[in-house]
PDB file of N, CA, C and O in Angstrom:
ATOM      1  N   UNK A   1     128.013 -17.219 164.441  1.00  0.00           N
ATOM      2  CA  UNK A   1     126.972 -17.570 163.477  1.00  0.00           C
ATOM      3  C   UNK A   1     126.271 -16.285 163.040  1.00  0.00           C
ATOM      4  O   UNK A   1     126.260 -15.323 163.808  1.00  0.00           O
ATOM      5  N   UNK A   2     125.694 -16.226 161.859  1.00  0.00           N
ATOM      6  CA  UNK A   2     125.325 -14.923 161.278  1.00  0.00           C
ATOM      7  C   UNK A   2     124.055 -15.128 161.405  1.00  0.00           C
ATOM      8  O   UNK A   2     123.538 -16.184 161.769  1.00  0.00           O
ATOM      9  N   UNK A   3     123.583 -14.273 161.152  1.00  0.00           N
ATOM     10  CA  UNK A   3     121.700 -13.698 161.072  1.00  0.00           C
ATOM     11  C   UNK A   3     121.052 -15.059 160.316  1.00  0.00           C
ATOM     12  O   UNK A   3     120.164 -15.819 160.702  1.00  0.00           O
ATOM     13  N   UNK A   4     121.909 -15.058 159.003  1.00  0.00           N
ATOM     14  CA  UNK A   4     121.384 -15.641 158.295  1.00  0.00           C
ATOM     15  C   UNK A   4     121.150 -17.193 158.767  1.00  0.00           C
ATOM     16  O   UNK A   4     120.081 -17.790 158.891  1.00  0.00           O
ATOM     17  N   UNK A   5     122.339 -17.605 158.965  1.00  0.00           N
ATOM     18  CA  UNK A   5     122.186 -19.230 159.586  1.00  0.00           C
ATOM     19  C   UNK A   5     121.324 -19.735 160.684  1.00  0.00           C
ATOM     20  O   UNK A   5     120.752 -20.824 160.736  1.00  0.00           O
ATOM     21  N   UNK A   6     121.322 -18.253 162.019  1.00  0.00           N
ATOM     22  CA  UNK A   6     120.380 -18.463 162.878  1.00  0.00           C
ATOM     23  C   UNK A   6     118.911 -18.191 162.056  1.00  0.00           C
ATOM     24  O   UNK A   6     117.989 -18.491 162.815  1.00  0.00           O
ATOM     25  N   UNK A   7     118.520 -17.816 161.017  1.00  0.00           N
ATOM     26  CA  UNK A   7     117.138 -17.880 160.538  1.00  0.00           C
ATOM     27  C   UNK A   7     117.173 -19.480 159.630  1.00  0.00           C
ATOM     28  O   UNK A   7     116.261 -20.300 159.742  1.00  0.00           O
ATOM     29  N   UNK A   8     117.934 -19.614 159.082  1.00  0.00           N
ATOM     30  CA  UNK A   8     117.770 -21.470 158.462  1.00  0.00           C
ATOM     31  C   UNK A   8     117.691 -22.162 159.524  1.00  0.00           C
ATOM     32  O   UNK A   8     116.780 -22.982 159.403  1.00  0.00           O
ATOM     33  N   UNK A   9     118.359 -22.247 160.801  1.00  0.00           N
ATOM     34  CA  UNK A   9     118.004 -23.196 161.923  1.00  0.00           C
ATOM     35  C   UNK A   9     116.755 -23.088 162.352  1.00  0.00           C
ATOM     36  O   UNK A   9     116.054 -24.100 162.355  1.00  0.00           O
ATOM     37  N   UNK A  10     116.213 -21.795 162.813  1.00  0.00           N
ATOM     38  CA  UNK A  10     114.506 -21.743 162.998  1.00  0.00           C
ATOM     39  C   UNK A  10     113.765 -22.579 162.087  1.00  0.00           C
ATOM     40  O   UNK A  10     113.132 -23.601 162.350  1.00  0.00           O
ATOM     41  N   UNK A  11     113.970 -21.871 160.726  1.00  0.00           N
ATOM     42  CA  UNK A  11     113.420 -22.359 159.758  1.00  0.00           C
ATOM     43  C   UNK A  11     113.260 -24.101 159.065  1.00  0.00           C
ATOM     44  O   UNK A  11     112.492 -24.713 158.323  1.00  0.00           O
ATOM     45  N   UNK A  12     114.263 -24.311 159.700  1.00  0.00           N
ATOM     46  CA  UNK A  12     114.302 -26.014 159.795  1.00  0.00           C
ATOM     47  C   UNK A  12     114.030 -26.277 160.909  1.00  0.00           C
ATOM     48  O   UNK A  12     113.415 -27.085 160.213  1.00  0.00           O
ATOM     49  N   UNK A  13     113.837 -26.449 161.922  1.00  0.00           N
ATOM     50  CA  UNK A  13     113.363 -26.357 163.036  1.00  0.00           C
ATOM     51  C   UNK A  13     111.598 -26.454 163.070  1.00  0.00           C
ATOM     52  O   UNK A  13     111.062 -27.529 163.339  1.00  0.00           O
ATOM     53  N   UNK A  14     110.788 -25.225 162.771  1.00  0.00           N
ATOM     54  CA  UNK A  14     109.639 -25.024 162.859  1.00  0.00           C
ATOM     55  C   UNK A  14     108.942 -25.846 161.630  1.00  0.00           C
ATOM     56  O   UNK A  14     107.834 -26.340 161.835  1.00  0.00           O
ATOM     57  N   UNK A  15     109.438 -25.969 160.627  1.00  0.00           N
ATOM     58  CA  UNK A  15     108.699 -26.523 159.419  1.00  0.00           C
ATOM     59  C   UNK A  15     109.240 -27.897 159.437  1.00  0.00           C
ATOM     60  O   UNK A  15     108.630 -28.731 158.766  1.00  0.00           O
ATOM     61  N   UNK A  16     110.460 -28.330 160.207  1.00  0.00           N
ATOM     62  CA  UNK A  16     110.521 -30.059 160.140  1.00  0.00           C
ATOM     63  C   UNK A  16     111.332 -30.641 158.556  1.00  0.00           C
ATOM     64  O   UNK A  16     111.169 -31.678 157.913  1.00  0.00           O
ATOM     65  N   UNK A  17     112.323 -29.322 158.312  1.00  0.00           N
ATOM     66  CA  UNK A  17     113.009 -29.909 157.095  1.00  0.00           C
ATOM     67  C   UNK A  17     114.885 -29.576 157.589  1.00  0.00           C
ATOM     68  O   UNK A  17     115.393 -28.930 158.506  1.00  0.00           O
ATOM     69  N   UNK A  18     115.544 -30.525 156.264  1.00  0.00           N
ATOM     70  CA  UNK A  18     116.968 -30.773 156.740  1.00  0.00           C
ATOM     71  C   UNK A  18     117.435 -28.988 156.560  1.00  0.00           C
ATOM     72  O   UNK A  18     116.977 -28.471 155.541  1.00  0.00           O
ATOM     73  N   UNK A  19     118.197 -28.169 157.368  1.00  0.00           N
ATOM     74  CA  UNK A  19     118.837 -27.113 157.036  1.00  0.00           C
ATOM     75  C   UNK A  19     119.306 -27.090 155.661  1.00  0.00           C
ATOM     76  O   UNK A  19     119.051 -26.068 155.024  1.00  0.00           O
ATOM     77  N   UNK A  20     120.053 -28.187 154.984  1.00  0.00           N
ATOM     78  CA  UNK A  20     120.651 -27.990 153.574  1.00  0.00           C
ATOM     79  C   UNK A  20     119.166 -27.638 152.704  1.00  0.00           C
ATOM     80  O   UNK A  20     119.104 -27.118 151.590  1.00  0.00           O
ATOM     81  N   UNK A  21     118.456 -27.913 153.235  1.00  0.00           N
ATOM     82  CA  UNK A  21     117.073 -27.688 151.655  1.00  0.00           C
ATOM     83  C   UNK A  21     116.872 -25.820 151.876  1.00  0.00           C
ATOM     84  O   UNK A  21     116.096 -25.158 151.187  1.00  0.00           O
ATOM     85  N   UNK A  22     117.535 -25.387 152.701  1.00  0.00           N
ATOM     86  CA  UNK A  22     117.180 -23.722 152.809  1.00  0.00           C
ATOM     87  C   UNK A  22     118.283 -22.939 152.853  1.00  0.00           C
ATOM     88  O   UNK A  22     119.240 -22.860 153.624  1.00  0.00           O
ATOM     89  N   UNK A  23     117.796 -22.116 151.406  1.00  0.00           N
ATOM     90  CA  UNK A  23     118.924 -21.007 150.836  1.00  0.00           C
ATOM     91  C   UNK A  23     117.844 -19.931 151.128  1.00  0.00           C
ATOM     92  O   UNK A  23     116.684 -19.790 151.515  1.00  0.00           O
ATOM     93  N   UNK A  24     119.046 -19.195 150.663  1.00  0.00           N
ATOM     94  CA  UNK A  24     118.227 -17.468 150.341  1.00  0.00           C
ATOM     95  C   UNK A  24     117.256 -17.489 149.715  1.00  0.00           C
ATOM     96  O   UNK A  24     116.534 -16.628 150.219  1.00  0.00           O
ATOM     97  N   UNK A  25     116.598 -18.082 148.652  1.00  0.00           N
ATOM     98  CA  UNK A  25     116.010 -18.355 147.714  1.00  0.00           C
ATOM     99  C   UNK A  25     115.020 -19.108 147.612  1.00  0.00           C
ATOM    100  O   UNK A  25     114.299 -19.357 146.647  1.00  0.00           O
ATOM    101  N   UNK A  26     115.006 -19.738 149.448  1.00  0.00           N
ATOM    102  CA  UNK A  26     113.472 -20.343 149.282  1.00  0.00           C
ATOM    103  C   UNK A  26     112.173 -19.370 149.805  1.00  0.00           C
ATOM    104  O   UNK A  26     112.191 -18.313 150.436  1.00  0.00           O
ATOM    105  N   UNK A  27     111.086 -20.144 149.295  1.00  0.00           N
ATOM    106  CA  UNK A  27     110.006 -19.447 149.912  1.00  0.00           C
ATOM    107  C   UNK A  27     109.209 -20.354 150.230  1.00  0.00           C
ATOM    108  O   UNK A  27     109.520 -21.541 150.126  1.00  0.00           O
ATOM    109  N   UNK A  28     107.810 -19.866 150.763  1.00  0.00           N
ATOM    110  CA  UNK A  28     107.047 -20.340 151.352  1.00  0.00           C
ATOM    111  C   UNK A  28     106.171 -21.651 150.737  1.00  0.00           C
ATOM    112  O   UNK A  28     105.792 -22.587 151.441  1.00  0.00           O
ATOM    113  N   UNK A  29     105.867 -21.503 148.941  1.00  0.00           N
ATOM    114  CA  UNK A  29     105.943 -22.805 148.432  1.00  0.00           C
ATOM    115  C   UNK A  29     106.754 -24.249 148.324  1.00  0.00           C
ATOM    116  O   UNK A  29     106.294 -25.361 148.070  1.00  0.00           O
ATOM    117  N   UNK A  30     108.186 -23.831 148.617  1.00  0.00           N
ATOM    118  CA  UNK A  30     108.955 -24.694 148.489  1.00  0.00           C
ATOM    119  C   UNK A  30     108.958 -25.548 149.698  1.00  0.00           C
ATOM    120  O   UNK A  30     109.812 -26.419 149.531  1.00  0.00           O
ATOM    121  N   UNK A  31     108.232 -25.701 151.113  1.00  0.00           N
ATOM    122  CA  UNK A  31     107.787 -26.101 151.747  1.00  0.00           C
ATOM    123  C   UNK A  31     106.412 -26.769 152.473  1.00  0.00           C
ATOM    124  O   UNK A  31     105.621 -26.052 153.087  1.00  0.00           O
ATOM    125  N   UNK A  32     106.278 -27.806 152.372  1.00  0.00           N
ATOM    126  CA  UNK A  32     104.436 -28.327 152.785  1.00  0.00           C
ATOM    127  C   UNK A  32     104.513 -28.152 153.721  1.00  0.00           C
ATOM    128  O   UNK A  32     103.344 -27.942 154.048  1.00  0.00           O
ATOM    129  N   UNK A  33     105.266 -28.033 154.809  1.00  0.00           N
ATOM    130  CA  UNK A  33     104.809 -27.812 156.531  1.00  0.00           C
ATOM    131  C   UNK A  33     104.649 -25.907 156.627  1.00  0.00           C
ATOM    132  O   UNK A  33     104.555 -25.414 157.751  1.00  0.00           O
ATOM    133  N   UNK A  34     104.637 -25.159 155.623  1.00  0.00           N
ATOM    134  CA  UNK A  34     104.740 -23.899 155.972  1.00  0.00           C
ATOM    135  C   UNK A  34     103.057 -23.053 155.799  1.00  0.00           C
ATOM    136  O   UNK A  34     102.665 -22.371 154.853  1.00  0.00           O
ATOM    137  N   UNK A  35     102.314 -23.420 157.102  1.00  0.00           N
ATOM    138  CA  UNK A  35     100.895 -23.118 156.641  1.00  0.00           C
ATOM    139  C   UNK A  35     100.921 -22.033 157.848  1.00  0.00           C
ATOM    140  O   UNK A  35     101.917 -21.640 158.455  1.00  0.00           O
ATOM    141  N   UNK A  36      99.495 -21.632 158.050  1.00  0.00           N
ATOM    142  CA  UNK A  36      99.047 -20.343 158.704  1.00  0.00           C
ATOM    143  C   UNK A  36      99.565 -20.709 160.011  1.00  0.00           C
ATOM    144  O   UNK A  36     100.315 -19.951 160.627  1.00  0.00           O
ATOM    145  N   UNK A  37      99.251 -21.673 160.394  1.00  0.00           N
ATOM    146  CA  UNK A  37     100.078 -22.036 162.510  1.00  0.00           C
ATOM    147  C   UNK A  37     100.924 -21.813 162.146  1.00  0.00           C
ATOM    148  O   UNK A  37     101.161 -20.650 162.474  1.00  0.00           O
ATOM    149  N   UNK A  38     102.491 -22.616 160.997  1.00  0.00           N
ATOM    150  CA  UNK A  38     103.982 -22.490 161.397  1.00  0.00           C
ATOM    151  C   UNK A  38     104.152 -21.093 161.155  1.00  0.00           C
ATOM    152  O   UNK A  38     104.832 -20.375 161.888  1.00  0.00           O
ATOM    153  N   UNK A  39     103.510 -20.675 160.079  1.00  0.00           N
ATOM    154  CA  UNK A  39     103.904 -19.091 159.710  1.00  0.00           C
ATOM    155  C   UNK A  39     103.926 -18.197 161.455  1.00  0.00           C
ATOM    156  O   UNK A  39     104.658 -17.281 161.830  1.00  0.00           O
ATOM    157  N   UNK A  40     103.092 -18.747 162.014  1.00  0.00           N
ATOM    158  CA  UNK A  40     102.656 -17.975 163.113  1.00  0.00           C
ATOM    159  C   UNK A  40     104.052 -18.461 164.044  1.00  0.00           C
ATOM    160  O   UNK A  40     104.729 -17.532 164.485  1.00  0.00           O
ATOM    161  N   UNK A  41     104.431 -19.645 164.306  1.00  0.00           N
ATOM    162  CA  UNK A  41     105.172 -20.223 164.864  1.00  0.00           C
ATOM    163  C   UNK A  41     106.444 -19.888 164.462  1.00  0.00           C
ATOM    164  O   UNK A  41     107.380 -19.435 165.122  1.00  0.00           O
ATOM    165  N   UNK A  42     106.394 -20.059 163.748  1.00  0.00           N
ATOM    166  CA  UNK A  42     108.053 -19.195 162.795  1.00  0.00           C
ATOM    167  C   UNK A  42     108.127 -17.355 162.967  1.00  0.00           C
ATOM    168  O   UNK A  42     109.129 -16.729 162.621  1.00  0.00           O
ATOM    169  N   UNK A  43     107.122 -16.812 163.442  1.00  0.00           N
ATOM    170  CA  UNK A  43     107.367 -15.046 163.718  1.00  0.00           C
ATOM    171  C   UNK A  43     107.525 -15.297 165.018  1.00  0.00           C
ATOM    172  O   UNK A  43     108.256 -14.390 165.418  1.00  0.00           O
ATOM    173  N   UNK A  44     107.230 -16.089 166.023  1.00  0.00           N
ATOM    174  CA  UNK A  44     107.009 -16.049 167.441  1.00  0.00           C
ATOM    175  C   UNK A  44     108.387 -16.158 167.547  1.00  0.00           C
ATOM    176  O   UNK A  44     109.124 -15.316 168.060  1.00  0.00           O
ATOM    177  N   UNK A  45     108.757 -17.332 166.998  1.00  0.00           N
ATOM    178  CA  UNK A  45     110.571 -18.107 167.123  1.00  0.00           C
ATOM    179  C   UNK A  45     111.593 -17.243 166.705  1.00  0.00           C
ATOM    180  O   UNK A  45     112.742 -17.375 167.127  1.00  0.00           O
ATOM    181  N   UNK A  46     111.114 -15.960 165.538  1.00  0.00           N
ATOM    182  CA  UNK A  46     112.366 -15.028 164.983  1.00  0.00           C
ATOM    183  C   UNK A  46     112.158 -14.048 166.005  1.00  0.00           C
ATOM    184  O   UNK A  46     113.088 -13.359 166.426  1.00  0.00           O
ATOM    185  N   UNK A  47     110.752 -13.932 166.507  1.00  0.00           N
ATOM    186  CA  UNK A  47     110.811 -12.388 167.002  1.00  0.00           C
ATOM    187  C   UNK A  47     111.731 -12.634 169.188  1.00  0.00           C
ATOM    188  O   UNK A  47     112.438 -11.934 169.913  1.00  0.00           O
ATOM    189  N   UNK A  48     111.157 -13.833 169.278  1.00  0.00           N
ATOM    190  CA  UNK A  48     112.196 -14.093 170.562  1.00  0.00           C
ATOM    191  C   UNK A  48     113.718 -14.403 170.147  1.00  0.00           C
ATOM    192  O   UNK A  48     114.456 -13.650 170.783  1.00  0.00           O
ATOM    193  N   UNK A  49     114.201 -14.982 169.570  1.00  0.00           N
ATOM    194  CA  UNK A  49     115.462 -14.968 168.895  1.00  0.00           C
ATOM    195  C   UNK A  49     115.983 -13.774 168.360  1.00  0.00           C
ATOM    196  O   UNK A  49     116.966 -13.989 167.651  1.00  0.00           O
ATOM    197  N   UNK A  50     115.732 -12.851 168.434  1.00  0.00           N
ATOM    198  CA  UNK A  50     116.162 -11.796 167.922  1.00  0.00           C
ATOM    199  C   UNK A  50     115.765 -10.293 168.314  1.00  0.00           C
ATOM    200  O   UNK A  50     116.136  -9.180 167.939  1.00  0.00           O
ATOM    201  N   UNK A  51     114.964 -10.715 169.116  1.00  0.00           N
ATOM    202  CA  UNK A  51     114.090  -9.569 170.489  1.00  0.00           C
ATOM    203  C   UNK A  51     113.685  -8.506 169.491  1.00  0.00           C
ATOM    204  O   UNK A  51     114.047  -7.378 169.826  1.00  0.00           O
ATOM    205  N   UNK A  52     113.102  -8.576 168.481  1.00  0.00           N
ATOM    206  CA  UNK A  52     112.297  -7.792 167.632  1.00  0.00           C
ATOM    207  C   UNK A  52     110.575  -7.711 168.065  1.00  0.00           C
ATOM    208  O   UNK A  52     110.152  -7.786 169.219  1.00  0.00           O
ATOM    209  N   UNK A  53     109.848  -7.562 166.989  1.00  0.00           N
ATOM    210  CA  UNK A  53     108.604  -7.243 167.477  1.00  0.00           C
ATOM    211  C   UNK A  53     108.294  -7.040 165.752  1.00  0.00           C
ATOM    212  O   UNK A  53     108.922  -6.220 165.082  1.00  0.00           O
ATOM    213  N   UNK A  54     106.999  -8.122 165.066  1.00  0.00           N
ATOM    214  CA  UNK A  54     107.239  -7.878 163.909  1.00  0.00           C
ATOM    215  C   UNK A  54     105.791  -7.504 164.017  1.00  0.00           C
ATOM    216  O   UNK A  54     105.134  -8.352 164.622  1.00  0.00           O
ATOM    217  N   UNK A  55     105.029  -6.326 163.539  1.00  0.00           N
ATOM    218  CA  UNK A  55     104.461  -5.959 163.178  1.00  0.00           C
ATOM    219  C   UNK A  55     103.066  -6.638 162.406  1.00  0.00           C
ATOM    220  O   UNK A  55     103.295  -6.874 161.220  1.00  0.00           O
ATOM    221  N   UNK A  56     101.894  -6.939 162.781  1.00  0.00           N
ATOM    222  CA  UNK A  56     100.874  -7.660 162.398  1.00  0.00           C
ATOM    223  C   UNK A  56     100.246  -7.462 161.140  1.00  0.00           C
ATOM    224  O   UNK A  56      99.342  -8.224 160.799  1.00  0.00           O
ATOM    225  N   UNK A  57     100.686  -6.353 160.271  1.00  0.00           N
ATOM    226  CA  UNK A  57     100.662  -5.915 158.859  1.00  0.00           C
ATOM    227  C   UNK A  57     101.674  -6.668 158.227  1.00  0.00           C
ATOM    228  O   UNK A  57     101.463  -7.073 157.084  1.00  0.00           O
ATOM    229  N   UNK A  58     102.600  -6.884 158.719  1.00  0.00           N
ATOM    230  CA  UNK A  58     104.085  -7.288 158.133  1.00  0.00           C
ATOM    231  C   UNK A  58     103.897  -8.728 158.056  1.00  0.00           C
ATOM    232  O   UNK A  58     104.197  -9.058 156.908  1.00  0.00           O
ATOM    233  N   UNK A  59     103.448 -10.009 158.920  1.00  0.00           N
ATOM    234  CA  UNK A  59     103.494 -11.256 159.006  1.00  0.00           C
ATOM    235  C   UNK A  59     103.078 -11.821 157.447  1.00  0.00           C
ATOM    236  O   UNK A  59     103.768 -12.535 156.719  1.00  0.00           O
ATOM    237  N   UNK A  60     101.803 -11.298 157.195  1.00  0.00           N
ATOM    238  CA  UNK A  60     101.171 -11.882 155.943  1.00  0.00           C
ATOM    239  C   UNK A  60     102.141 -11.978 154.735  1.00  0.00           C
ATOM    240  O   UNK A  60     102.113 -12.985 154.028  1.00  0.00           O
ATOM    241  N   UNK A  61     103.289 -10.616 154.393  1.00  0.00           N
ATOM    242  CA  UNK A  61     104.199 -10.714 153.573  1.00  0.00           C
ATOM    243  C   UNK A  61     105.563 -11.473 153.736  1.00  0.00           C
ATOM    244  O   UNK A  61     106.407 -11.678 152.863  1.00  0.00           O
ATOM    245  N   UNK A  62     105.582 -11.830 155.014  1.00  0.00           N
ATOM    246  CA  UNK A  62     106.714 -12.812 155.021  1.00  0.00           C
ATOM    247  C   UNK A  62     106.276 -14.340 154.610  1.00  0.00           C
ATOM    248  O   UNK A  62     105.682 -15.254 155.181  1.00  0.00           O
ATOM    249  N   UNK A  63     106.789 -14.172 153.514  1.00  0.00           N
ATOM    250  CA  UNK A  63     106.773 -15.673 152.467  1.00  0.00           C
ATOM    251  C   UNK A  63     107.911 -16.313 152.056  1.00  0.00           C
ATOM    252  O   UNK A  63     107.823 -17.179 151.186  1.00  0.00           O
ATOM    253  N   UNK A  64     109.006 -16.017 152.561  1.00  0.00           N
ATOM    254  CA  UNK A  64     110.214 -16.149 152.167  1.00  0.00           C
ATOM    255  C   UNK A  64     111.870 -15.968 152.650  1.00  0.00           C
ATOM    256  O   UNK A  64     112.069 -15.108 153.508  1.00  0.00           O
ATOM    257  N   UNK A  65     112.536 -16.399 152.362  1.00  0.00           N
ATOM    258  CA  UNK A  65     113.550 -15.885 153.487  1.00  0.00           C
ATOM    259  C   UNK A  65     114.188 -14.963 153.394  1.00  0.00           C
ATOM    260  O   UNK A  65     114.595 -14.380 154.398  1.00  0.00           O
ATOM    261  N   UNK A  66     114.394 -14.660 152.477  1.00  0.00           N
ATOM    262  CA  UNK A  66     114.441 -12.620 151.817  1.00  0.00           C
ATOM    263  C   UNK A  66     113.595 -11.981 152.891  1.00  0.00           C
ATOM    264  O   UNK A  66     113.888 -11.154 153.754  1.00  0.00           O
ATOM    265  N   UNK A  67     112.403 -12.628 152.583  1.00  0.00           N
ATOM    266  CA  UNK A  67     111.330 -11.080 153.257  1.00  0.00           C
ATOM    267  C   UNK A  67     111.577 -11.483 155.099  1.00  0.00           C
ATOM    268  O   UNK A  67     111.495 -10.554 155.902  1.00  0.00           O
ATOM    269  N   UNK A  68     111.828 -12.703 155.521  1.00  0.00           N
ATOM    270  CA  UNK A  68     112.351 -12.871 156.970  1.00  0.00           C
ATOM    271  C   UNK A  68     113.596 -12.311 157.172  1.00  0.00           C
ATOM    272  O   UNK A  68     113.546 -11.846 158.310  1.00  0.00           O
ATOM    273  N   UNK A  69     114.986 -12.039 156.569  1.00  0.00           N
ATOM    274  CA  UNK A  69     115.970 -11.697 156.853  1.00  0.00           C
ATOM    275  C   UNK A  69     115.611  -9.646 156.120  1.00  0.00           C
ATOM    276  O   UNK A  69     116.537  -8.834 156.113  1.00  0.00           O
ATOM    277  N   UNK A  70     114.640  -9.392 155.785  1.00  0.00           N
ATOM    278  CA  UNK A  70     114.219  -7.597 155.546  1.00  0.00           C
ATOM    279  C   UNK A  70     113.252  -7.306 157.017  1.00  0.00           C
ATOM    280  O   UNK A  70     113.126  -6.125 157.337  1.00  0.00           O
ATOM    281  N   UNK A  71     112.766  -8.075 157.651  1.00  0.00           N
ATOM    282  CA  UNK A  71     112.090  -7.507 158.609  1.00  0.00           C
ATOM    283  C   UNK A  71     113.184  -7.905 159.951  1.00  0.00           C
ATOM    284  O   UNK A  71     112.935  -7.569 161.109  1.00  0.00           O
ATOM    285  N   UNK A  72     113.973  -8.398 159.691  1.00  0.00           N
ATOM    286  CA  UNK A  72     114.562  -8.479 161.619  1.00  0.00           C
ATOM    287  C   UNK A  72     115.916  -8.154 161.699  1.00  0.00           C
ATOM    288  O   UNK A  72     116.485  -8.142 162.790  1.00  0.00           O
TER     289      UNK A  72
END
């Protein structure tokens, strides 16, 4: 499985939607469960999944799955 698919499984996962509704191309509007907790909940889930460490300047600009698959 690639980077990418393991970030749509989080991403459906933490926000409570079907994997098919998430392409490259979504962002953070295209979702109602994606508020300040999941945002928080969704860096906790990429950064153990992927043993990164994302930077507390950096969280606020991840809006999207572009900007989640540029930071990890």
């Amino acid at each position: 499985m690639d980077k990418f698919d393991r970030v749509r499984e989080i991403v459906s996962k933490i926000l409570e939607v079907p994997i098919s509704e998430i392409n490259i191309d979504s962002k953070k509007e295209d979702f109602e469960k994606w508020d300040s907790l999941n945002q928080l909940n969704l860096i906790m889930e990429l950064e153990a999944e992927f043993a990164v460490s994302i930077p507390m300047e950096e969280i606020a600009n991840i809006n999207s799955l572009k900007a989640i698959l540029g930071v990890i």
